[in-house]
PABA-678610 format. One record per residue (C-alpha): residue in three letters; x, y, z. Coordinates in steps of 0.2 Angstrom, whole numbers, plus 2048, in hexadecimal, padded with zeros to 3 digits. Last residue first. Example, Ala and Ser with C-alpha at 12.3 -4.5 7.8 and 13.67 -1.06 7.14 Angstrom:
SER8447FB824
ALA83E7EA827
***
This chain:
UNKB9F7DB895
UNKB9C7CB895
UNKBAA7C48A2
UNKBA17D38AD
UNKB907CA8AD
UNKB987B68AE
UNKBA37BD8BE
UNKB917C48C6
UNKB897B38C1
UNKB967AA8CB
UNKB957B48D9
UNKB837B08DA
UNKB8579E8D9
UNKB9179F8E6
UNKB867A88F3
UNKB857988FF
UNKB8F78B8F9
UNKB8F78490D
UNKBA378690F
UNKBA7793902
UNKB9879F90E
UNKB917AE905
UNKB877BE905
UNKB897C88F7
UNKB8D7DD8F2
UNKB8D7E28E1
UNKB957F38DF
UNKB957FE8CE
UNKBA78098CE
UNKBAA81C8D2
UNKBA38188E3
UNKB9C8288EF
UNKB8A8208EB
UNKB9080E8F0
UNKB9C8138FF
UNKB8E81C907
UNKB8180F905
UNKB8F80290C
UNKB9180C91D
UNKB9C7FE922
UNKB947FC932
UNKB837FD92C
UNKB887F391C
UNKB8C7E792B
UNKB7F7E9935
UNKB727E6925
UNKB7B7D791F
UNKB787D0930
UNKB877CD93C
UNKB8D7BC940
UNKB8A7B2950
UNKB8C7A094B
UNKB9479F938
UNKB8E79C926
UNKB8E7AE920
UNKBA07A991E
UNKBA57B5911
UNKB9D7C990F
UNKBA17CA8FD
UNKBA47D98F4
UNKBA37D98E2
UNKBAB7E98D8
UNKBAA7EB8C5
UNKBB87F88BE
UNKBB580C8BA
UNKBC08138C8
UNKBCC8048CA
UNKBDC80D8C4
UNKBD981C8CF
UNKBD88148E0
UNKBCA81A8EA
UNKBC08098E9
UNKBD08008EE
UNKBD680A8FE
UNKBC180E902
UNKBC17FA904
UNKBD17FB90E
UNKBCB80691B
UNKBBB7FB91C
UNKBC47EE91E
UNKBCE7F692C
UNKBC07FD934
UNKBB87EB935
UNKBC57E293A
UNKBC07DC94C
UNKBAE7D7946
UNKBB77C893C
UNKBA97C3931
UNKBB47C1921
UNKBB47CD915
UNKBBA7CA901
UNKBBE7D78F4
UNKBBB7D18E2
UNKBBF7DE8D7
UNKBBE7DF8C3
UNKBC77E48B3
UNKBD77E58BD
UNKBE77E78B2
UNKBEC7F98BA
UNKBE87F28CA
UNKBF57E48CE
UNKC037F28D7
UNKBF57F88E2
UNKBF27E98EA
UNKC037E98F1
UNKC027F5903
UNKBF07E9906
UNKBFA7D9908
***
């Protein structure tokens, strides 16, 4: 899906990207994370990053996984603020806060 994304960004106002806890992709999620924070219609929107499914046996810590994405990096190279959240759509967790952070942008 990646290759089409950039055809929907001129009308983006905000990004959702969402990561599962598939160790086996993590460089290419990474690669496409820096493919939509580097793109030039996206340089001044919201983005929320959401590591999903926090809920299952044997996932990485938040810290492993910023760690592994070198999230610091990405966050003071980034054109755009970056919100990142914990969450699982199974047990709820994280969802309020998700939907605080779509209630913050919608205001502005």
């Amino acid at each position: 899906m990646g290759p089409i994304w950039p055809s929907y960004f001129k009308d983006c106002y905000s990004v959702v990207v969402c990561f599962f806890s598939n160790t086996a992709q993590i460089s290419s999620s990474c690669i496409q994370l820096l493919s939509v924070l580097s793109a030039e219609p996206l340089h001044g929107v919201s983005v929320l990053i959401l590591f999903n499914k926090r809920d299952m046996p044997c996932i990485m810590s938040l810290v492993e996984i910023k760690s592994l994405f070198r999230m610091d990096d990405i966050i003071a190279a980034a054109t755009q603020p970056i919100t990142i959240l914990e969450v699982s759509a199974r047990t709820g967790q994280g969802l309020q806060e998700v939907l605080s952070w779509l209630e913050s942008i919608i205001v502005k």
